[in-house]
C-alpha positions in Angstrom: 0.0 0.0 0.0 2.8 2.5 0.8 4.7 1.4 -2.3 1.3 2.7 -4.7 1.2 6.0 -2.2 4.3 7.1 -3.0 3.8 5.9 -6.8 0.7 7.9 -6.7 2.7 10.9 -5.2 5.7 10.9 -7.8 2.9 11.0 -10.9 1.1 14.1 -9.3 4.5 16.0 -9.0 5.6 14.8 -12.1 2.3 15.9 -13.7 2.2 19.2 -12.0 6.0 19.9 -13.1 4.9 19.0 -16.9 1.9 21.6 -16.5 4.2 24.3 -14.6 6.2 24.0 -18.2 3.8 24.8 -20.4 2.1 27.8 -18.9 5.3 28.7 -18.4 7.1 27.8 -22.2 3.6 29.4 -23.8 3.3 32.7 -22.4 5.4 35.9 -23.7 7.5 37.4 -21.7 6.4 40.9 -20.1 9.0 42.7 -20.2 7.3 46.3 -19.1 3.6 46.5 -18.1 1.4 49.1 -16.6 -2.5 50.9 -15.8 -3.7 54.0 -15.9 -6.9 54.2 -14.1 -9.5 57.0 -15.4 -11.4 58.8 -13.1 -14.8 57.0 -13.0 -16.8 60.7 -14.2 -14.6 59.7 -17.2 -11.8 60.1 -19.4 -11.0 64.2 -19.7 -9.2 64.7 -23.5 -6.7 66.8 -20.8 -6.1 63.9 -18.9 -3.2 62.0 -20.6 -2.2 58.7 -19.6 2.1 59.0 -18.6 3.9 55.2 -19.1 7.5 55.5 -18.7 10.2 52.2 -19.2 13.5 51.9 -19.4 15.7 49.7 -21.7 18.5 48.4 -21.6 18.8 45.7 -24.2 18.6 47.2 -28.0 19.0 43.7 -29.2 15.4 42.3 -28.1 12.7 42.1 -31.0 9.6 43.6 -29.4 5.9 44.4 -29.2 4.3 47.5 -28.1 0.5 46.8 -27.1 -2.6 48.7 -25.4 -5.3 47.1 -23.7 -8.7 49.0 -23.1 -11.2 48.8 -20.3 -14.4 49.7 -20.5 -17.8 49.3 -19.7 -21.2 49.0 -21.2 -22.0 52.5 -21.0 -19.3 53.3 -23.2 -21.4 54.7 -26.3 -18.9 54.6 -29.5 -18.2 51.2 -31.5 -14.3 52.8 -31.3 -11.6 55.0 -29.7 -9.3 57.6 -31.0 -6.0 57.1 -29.4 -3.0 60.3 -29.5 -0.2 58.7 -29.3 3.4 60.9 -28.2 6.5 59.0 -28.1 9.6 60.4 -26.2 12.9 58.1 -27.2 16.1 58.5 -26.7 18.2 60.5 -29.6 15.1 61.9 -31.1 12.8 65.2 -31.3 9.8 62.2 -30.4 6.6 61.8 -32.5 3.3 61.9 -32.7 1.3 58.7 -33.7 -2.6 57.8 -34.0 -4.2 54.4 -32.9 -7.9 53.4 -33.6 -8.7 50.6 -30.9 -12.5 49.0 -32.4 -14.2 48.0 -29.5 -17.3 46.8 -31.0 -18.6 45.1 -34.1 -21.2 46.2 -37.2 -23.7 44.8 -34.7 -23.0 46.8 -31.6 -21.6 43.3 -30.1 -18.4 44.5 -27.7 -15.3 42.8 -28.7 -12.6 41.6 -26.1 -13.5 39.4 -23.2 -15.9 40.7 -20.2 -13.8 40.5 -17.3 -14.6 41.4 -13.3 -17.8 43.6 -15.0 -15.9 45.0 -17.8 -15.1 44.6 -21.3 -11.5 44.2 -22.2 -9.8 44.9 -25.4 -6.2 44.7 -26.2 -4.3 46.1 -29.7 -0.9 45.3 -30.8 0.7 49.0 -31.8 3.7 47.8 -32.9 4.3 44.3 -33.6 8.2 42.9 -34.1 10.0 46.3 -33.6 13.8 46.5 -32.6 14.5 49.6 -30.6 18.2 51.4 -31.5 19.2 53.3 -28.4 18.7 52.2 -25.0 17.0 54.6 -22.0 13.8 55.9 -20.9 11.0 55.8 -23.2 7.8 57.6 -22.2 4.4 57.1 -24.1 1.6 59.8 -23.4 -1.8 58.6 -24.6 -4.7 60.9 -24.8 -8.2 60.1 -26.6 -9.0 61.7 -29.7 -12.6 61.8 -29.5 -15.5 64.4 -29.8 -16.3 64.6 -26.4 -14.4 66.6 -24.0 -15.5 63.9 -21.1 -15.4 60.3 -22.6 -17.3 57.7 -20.3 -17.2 54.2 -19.9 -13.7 54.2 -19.8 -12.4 52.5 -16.6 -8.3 52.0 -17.6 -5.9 51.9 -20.5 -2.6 49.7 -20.3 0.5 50.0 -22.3 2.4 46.6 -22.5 5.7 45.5 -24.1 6.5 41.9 -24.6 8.9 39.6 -26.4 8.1 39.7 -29.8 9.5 37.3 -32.8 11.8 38.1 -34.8 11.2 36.0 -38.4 14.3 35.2 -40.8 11.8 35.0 -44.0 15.2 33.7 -46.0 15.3 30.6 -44.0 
């Protein structure tokens, strides 16, 4: 009886350690991640969202994402995003990102999570950044309204990307 017990115990940590590798093998690496929470009245157009990261590696291949937060009260199918970009060794620039956050049908795209409806956007997929330092992204929307509502966070990410040798 001991001898199955301990046969019994070996699988399960042997099972568990095989399962710990995978999550682990099949995620991205994050290498910078973080919220801006939006007042809940709304989001101001003179409120920007600040993200600041530093780096240190110019050899990575990475991408640059945003993920949305919002609720049902939100009442546009999209969302203008201003995008200003501070780098090292440059004047900056000014970019322009339309997130869709719902379909032809008014159905919300993302996954509903903890009450809200998340949706992510890659803004830059497989980029290699030259010169290492701090990098701050300002986003600000770049809709109609003065006071946008239904907006509960935005989220910048950067992540591993992969970097494809189409001659091979």
């Amino acid at each position: 009886m001991l001898k199955i017990e301990s046969q019994i115990r070996a699988s399960t940590f042997w099972i568990l350690m095989v399962k710990c590798g995978l999550i682990i093998s099949c995620s991205s690496p994050v290498i910078y991640e973080e919220t801006y929470e939006v007042n809940e009245s709304g989001w101001l157009y003179s409120d920007s969202a600040a993200f600041t990261f530093s780096l240190s590696d110019t050899s990575r291949v990475l991408d640059i994402g945003v993920t949305l937060r919002h609720s049902e009260d939100y009442p546009y199918r999209n969302i203008w995003l201003f995008l200003e970009v501070d780098a090292p060794g440059t004047t900056g620039y000014v970019d322009t990102l339309e997130l869709y956050i719902s379909d032809n049908k008014g159905e919300w795209l993302g996954r509903k999570r903890d009450g809200a409806i998340e949706v992510s956007a890659l803004y830059q997929h497989d980029v290699k950044i030259a010169e290492e330092g701090d990098f701050t992204w300002r986003l600000v929307h770049g809709m109609r309204r003065e006071l946008l509502p239904g907006i509960h966070s935005l989220q910048l990410w950067v992540q591993d990307g992969e970097q494809v040798d189409i001659f091979n």
